[in-house]
Residue frames relative to the residue before (quaternion, step in Angstrom):
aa qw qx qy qz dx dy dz
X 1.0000 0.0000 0.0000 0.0000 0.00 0.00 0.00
X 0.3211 -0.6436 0.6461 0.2555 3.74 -0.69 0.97
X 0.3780 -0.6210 0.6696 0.1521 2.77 -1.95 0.85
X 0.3590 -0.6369 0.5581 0.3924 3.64 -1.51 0.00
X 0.0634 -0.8290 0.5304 0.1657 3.88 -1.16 -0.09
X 0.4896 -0.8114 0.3165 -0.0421 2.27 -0.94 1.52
X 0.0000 -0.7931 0.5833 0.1754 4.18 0.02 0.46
X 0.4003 -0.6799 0.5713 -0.2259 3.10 -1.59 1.49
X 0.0774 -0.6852 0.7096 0.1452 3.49 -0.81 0.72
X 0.0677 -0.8591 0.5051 -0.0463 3.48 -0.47 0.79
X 0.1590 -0.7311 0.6626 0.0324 3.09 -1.25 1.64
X 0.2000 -0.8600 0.4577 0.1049 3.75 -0.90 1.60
X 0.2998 -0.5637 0.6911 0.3387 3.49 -1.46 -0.34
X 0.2649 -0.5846 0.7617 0.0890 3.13 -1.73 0.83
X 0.2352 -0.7097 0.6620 0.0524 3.72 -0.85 1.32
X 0.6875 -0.5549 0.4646 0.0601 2.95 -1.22 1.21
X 0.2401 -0.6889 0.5068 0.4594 3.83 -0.15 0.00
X 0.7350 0.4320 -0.4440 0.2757 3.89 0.33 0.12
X 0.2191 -0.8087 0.2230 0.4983 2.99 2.37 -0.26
X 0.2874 0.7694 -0.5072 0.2609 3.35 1.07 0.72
X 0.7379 0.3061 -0.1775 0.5747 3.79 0.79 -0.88
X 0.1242 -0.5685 0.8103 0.0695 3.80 -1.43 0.74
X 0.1928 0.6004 -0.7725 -0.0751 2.80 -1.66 0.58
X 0.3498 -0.7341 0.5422 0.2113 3.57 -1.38 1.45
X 0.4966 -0.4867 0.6858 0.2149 2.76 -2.10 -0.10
X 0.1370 -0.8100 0.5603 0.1062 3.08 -1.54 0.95
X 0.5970 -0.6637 0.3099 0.3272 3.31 -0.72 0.75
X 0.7369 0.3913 -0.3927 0.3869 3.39 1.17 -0.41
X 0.5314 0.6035 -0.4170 0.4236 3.15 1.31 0.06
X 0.0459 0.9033 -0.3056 0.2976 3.79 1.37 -0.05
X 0.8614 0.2460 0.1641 0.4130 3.07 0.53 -1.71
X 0.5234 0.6422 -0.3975 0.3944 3.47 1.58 -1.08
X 0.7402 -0.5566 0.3693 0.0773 2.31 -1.83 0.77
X 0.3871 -0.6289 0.4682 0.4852 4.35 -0.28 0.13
X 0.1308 -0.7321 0.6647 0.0719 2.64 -1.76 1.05
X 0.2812 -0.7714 0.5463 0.1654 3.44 -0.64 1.51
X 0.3098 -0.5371 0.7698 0.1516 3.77 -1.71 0.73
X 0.6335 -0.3999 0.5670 0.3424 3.12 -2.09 0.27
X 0.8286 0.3448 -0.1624 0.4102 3.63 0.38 -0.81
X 0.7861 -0.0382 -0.2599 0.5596 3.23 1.08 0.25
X 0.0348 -0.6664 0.7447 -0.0093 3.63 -1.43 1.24
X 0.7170 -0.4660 0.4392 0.2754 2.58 -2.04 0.47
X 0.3987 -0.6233 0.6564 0.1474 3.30 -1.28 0.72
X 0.8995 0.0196 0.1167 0.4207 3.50 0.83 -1.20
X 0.5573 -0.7096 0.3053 0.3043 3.48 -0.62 0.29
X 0.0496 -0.8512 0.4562 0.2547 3.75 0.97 0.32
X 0.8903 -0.3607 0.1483 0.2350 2.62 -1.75 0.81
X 0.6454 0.5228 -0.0848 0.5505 3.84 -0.13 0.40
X 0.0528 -0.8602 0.3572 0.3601 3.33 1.08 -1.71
X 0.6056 0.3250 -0.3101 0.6569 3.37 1.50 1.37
X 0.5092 -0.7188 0.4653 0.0871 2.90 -1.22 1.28
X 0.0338 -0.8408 0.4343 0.3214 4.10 0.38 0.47
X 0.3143 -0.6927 0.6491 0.0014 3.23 -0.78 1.13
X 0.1135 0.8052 -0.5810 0.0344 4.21 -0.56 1.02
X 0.3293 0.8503 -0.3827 0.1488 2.95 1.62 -0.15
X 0.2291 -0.7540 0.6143 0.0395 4.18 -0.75 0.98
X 0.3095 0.8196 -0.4800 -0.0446 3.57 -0.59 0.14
X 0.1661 0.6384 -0.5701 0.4897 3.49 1.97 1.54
X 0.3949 -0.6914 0.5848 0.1548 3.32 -0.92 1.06
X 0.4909 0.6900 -0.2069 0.4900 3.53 1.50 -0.42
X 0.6618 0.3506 -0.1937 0.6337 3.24 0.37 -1.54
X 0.5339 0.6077 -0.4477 0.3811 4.24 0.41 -0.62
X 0.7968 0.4053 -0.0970 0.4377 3.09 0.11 -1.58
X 0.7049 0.4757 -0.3031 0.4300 3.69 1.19 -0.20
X 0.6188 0.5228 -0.2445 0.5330 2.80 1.61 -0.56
X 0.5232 0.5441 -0.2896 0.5885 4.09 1.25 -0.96
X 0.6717 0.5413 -0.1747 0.4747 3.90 0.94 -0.83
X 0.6151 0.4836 -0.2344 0.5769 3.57 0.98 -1.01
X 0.5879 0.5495 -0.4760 0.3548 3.87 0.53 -0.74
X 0.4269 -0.6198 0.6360 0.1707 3.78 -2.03 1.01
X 0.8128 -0.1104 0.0699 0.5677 3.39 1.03 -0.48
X 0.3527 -0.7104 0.5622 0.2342 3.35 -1.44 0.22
X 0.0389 0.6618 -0.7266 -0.1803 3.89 -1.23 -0.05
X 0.5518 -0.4420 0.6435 0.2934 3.63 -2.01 0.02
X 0.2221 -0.6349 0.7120 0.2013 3.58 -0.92 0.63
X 0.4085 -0.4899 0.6889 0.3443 3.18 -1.97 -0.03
X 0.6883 -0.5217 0.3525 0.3603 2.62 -2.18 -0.20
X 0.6097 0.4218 -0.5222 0.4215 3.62 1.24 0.47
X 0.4195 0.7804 -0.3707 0.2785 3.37 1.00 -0.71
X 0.5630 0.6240 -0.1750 0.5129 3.36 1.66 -2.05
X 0.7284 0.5088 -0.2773 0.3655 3.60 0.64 -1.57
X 0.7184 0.4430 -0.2947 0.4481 3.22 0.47 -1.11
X 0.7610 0.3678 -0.3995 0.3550 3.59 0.67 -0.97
X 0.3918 0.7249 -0.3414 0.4522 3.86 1.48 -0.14
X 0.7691 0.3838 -0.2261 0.4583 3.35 1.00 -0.68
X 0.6022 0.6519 -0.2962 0.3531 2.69 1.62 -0.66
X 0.6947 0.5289 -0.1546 0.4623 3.30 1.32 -1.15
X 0.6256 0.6053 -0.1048 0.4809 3.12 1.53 -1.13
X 0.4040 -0.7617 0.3650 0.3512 3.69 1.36 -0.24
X 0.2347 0.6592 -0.6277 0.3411 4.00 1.51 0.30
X 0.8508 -0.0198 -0.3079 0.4254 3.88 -0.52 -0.47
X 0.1817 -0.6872 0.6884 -0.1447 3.60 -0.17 1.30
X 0.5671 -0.1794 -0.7733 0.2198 2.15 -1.16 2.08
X 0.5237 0.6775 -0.4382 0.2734 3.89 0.95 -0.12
X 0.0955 -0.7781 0.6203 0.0249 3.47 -0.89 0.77
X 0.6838 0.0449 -0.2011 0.7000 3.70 0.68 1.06
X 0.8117 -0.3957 0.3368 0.2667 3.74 -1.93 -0.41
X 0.3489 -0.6903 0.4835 0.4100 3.76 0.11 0.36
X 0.6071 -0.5652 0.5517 0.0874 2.50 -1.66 1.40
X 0.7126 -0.4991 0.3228 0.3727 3.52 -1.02 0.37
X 0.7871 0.3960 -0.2814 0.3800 3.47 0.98 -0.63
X 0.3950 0.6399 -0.3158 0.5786 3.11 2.00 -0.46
X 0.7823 0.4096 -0.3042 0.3573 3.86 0.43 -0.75
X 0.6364 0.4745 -0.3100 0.5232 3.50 1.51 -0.46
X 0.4636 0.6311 -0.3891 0.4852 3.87 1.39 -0.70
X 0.8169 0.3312 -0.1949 0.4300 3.94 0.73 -1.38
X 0.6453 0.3600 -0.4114 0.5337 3.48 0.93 -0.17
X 0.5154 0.6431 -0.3933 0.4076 3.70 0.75 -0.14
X 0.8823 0.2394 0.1993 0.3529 2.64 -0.20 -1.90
X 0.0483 -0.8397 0.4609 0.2831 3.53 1.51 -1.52
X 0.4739 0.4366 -0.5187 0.5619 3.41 1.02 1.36
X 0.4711 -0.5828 0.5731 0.3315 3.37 -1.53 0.43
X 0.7245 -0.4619 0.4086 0.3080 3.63 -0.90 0.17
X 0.4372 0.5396 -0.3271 0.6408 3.55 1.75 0.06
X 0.1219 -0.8063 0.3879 0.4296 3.28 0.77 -1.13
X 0.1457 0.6644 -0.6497 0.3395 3.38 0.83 1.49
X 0.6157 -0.5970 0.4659 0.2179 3.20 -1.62 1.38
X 0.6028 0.7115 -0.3565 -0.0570 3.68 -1.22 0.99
X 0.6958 -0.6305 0.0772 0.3353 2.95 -1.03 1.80
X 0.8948 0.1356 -0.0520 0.4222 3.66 0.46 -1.21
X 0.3179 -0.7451 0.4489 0.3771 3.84 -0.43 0.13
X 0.2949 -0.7533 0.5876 0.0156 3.26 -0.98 1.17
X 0.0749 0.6808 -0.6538 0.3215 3.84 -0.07 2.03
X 0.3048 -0.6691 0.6408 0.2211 2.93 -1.56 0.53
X 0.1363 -0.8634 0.4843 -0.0377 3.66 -0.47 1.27
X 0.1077 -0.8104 0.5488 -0.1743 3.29 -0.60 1.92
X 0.0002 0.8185 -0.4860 -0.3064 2.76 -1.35 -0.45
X 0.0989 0.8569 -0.3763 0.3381 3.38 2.43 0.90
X 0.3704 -0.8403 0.3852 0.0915 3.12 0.02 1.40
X 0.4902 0.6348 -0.1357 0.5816 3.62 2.29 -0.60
X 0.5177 0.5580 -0.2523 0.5975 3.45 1.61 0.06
X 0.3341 0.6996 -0.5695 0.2732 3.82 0.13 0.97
X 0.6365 -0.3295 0.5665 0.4067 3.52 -1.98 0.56
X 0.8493 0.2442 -0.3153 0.3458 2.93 -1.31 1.17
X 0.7146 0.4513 -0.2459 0.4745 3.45 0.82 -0.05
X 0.5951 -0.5650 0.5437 0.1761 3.38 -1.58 1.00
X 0.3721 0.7229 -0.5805 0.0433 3.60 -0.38 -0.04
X 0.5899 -0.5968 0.5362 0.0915 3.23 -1.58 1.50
X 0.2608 -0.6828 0.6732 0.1118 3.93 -0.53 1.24
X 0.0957 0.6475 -0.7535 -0.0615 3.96 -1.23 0.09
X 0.1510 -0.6115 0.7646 0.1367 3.52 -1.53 0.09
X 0.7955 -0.1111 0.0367 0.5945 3.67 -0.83 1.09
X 0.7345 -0.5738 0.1553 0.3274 3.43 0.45 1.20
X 0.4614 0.5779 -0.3978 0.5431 3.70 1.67 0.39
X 0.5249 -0.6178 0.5181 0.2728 3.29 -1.01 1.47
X 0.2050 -0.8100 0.5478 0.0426 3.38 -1.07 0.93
X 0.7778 0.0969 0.0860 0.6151 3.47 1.02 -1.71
X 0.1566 -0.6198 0.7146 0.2839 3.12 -1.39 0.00
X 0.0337 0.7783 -0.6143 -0.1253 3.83 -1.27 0.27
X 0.0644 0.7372 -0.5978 -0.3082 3.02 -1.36 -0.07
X 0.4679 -0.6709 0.5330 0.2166 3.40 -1.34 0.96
X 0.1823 -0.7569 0.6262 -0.0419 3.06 -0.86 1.66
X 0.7801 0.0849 0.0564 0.6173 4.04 1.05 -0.47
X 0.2448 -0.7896 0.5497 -0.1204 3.20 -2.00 0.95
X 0.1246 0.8751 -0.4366 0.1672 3.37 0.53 1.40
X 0.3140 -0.7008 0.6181 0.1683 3.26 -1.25 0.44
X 0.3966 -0.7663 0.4983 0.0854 3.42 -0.24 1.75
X 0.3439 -0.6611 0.6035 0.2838 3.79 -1.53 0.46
X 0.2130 -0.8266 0.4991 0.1495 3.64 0.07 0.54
X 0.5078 0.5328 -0.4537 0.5023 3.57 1.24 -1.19
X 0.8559 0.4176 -0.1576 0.2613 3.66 0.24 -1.34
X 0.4531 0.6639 -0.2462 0.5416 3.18 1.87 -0.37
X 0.6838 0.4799 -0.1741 0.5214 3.82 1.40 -1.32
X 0.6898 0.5401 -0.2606 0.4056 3.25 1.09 -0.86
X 0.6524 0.4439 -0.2308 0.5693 3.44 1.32 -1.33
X 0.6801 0.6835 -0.1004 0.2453 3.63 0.52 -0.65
X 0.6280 0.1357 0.1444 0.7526 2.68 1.06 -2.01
X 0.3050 -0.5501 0.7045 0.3287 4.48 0.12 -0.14
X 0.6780 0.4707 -0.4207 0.3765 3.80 0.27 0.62
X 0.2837 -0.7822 0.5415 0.1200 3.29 -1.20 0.89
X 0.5129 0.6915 -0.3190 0.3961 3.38 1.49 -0.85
């Protein structure tokens, strides 16, 4: 059964290792700029040449944001990975799921639509019918809020062609 995917500005939580503490992410923060400490500087320039940083840690702005959500779903344990990076700045320059044209640019081409080099496309792929453009919907992993998203688009991915470009595998 094909899934649909879905592209997403996307405000995260970072879970704690005891999962006792969320702290969210805010979408307008998305975009800000790096901020360097005496004790820790960049070494390098990541990919893109900005580090995305969504990180929230107003308990306020949390709870409005955990409050604002149309629905919730349970991530898996890749689901978790990808959106971890997401928040976490691993695919730097993205700051939410590729959009439909961004996903055909990387299995094509393996550039984003900027035409910055990249290897894999990073979508969140469902087929929860409660998942529509326009809605808010609260991520959790073992029932701890994880993500906020909103769903900005809805695509039906080629997968034969996605496996082929991707993986050199049709099978």
């Amino acid at each position: 059964m094909l899934g649909f995917l879905f592209a997403i500005s996307i405000a995260l939580v970072e879970r704690s290792i005891s999962f006792q503490l969320s702290r969210f992410l805010s979408p307008s923060t998305i975009r800000s700029p790096l901020v360097k400490s005496s004790f820790l500087e960049m070494v390098s320039v990541p990919h893109g040449g900005k580090l995305i940083n969504t990180m929230v840690f107003d308990n306020a702005v949390k709870n409005e944001l955990t409050s604002s959500c149309d629905y919730e779903v349970e991530l898996d344990e890749r689901q978790l990975c990808d959106v971890e990076l997401l928040m976490q700045g691993g695919f730097s320059p993205l700051d939410g799921y590729m959009d439909e044209a961004d996903y055909k640019s990387v299995v094509n081409d393996l550039k984003l639509t900027n035409g910055l080099i990249f290897g894999l496309p990073v979508v969140y792929d469902t087929n929860d019918p409660n998942i529509v453009p326009g809605k808010r919907v609260l991520l959790k992993y073992n029932r701890v809020p994880i993500a906020i998203m909103d769903v900005t688009s809805k695509y039906i991915p080629n997968k034969v062609l996605e496996a082929k470009k991707m993986l050199w595998n049709n099978n």
